[in-house]
PDB file as gemmi writes it, atoms N, CA and C in Angstrom:
CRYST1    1.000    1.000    1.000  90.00  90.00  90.00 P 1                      
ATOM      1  N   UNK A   1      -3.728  15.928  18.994  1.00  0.00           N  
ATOM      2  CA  UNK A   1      -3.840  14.472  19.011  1.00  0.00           C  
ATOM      3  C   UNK A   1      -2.829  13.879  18.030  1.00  0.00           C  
ATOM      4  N   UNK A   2      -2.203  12.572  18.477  1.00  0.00           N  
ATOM      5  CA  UNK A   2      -0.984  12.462  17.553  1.00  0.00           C  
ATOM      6  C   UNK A   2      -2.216  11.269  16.703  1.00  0.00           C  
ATOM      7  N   UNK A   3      -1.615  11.594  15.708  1.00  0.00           N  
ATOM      8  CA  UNK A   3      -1.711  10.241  14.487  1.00  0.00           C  
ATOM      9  C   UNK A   3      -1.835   8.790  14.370  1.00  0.00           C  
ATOM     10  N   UNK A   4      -2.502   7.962  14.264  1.00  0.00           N  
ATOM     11  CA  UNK A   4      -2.104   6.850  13.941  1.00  0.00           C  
ATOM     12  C   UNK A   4      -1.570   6.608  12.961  1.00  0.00           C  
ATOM     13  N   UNK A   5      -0.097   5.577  13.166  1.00  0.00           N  
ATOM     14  CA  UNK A   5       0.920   5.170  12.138  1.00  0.00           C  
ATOM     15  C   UNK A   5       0.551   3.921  11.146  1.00  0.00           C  
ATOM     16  N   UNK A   6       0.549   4.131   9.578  1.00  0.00           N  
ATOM     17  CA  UNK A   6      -0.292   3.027   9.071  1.00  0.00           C  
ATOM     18  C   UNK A   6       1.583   2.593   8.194  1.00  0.00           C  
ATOM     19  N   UNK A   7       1.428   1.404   7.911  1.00  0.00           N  
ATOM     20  CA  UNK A   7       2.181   0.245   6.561  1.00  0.00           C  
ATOM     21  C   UNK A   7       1.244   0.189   6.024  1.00  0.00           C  
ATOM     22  N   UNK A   8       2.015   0.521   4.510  1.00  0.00           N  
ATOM     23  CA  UNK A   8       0.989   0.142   3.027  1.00  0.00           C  
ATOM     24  C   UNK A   8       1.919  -1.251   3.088  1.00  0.00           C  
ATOM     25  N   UNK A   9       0.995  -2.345   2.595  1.00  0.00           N  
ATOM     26  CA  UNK A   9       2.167  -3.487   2.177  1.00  0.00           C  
ATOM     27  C   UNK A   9       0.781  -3.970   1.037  1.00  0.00           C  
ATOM     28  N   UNK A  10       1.534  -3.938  -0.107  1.00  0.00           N  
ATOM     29  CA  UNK A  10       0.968  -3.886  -1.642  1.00  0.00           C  
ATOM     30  C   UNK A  10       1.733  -5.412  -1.915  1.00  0.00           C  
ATOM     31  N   UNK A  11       0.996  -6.242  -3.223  1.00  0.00           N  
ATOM     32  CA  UNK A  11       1.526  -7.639  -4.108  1.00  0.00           C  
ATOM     33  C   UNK A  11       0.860  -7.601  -5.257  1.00  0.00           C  
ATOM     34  N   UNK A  12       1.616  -8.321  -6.252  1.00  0.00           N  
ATOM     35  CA  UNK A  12       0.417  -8.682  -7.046  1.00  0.00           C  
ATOM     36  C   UNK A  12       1.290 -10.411  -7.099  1.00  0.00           C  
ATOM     37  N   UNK A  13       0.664 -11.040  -7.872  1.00  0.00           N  
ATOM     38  CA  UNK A  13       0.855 -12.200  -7.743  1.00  0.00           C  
ATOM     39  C   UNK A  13       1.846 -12.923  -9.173  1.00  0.00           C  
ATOM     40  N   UNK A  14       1.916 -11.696  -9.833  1.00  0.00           N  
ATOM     41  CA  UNK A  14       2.429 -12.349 -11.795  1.00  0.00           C  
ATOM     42  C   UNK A  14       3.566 -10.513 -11.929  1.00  0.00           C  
ATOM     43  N   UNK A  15       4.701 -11.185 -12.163  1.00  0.00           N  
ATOM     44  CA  UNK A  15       5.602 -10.248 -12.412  1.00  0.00           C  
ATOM     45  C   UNK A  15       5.020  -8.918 -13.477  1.00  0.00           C  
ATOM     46  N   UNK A  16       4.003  -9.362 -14.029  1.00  0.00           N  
ATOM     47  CA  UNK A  16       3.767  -8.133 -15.549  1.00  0.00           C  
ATOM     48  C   UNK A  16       3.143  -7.162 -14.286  1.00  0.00           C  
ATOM     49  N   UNK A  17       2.700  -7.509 -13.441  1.00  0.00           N  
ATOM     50  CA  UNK A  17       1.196  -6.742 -13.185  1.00  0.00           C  
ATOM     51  C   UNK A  17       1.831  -5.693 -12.313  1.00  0.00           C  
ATOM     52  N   UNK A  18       1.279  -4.760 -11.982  1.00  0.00           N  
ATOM     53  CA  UNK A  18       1.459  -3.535 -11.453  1.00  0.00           C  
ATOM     54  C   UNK A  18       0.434  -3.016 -10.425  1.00  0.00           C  
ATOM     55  N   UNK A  19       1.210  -2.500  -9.364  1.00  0.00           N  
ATOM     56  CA  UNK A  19       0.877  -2.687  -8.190  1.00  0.00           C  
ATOM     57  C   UNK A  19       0.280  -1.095  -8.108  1.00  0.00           C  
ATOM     58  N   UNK A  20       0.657  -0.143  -8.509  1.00  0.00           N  
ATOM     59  CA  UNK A  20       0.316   1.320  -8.406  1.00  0.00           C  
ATOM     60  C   UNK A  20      -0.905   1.648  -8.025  1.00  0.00           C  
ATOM     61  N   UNK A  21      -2.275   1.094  -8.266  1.00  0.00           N  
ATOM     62  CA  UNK A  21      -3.135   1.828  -8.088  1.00  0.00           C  
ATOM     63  C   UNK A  21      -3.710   1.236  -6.719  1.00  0.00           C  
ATOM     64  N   UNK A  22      -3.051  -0.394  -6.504  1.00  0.00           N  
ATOM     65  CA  UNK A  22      -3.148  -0.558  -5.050  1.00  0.00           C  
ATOM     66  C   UNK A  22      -2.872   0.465  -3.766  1.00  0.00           C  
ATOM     67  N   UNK A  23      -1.507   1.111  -4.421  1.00  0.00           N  
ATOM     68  CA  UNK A  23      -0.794   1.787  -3.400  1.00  0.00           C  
ATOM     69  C   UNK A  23      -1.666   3.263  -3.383  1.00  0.00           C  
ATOM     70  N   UNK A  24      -2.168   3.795  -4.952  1.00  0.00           N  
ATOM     71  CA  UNK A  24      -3.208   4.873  -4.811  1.00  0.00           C  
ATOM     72  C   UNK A  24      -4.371   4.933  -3.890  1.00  0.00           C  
ATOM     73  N   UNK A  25      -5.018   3.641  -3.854  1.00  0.00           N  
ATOM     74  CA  UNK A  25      -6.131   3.184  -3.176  1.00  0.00           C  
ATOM     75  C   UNK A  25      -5.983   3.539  -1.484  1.00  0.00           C  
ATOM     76  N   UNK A  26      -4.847   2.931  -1.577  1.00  0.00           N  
ATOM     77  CA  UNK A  26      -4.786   2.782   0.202  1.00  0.00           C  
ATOM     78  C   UNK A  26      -4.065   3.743   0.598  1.00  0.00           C  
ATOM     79  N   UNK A  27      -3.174   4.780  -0.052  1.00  0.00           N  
ATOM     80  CA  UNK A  27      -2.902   6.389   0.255  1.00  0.00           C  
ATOM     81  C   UNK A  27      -4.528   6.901   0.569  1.00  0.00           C  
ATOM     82  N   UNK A  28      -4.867   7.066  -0.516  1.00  0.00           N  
ATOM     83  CA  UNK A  28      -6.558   7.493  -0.053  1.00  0.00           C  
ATOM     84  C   UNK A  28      -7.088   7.306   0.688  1.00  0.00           C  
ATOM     85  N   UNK A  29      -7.466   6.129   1.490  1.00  0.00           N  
ATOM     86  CA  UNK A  29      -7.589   5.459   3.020  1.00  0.00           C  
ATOM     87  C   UNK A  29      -7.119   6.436   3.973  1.00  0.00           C  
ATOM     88  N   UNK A  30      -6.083   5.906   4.178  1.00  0.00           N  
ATOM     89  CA  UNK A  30      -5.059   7.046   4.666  1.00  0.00           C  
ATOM     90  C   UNK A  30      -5.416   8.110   5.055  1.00  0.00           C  
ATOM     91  N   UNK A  31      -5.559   9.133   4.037  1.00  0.00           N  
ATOM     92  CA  UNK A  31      -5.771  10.329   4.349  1.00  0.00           C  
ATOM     93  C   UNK A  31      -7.349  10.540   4.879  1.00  0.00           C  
ATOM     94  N   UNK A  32      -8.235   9.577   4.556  1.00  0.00           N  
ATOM     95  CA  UNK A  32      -9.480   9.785   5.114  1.00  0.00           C  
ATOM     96  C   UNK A  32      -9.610  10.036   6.363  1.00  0.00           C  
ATOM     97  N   UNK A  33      -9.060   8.661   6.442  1.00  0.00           N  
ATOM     98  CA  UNK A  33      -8.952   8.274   8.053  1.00  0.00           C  
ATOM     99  C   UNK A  33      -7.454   8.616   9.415  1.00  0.00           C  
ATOM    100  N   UNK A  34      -7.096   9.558   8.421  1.00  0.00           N  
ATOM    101  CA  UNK A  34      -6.301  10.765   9.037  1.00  0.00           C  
ATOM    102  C   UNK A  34      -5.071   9.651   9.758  1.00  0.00           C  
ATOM    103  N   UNK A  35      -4.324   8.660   8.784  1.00  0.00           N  
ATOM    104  CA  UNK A  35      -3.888   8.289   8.969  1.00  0.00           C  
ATOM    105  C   UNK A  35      -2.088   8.814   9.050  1.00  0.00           C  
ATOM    106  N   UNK A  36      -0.845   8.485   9.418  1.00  0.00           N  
ATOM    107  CA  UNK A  36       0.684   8.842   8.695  1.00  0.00           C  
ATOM    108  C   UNK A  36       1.256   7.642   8.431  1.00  0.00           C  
ATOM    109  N   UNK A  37       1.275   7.563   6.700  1.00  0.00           N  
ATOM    110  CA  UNK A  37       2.086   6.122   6.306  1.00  0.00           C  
ATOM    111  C   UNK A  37       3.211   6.508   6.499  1.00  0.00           C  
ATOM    112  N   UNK A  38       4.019   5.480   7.401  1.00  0.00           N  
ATOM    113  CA  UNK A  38       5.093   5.734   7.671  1.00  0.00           C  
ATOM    114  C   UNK A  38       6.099   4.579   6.933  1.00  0.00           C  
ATOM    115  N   UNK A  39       5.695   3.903   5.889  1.00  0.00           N  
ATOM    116  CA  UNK A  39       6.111   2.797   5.153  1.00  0.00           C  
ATOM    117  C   UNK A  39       5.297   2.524   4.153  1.00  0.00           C  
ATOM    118  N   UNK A  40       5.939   2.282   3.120  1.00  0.00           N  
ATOM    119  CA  UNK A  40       5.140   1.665   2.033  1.00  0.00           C  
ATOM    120  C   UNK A  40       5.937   0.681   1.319  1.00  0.00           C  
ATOM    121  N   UNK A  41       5.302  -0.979   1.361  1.00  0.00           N  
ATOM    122  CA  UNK A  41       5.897  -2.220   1.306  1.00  0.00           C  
ATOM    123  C   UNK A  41       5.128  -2.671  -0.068  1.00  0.00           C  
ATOM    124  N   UNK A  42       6.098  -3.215  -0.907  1.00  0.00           N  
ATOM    125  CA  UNK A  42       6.178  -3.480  -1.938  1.00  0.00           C  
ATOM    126  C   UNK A  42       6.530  -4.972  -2.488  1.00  0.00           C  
ATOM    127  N   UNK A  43       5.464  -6.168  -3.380  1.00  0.00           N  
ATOM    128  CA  UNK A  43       6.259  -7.312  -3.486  1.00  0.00           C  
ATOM    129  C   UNK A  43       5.679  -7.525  -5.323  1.00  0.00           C  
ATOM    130  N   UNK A  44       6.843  -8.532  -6.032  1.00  0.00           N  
ATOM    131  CA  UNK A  44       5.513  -8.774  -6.965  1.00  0.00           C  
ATOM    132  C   UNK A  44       6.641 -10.409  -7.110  1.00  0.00           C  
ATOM    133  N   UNK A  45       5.097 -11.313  -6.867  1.00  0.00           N  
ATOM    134  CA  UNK A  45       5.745 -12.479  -6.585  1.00  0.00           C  
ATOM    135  C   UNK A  45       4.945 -13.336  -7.647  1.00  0.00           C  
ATOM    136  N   UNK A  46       5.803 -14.569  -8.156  1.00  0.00           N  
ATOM    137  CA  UNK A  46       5.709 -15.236  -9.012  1.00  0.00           C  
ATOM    138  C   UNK A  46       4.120 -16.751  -8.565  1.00  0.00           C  
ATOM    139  N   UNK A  47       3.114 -16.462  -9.330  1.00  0.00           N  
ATOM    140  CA  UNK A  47       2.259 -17.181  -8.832  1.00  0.00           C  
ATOM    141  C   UNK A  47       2.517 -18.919  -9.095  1.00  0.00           C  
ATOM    142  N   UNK A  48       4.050 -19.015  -9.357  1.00  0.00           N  
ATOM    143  CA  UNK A  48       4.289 -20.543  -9.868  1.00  0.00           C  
ATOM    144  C   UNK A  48       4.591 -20.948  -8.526  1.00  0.00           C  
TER     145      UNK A  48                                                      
END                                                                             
């Protein structure tokens, strides 16, 4: 059976903050649910 193809697409909203354990979180997903990230999307945008 082939795979379903997942996008991580991660933000935080204030330049300091750090996005990493978002992207940990939803790798974990992932593999539960026998997912293949085939992308992982990245932003960190200014909440002004």
């Amino acid at each position: 059976m082939t795979k379903l193809k997942a996008c991580i697409y991660v933000r935080t909203s204030k330049l300091s903050q750090d996005y990493e354990r978002q992207i940990s979180d939803l790798k974990g997903y992932c593999e539960k649910k026998d997912f293949e990230i085939v992308s992982i999307i990245s932003e960190k945008v200014s909440g002004l």
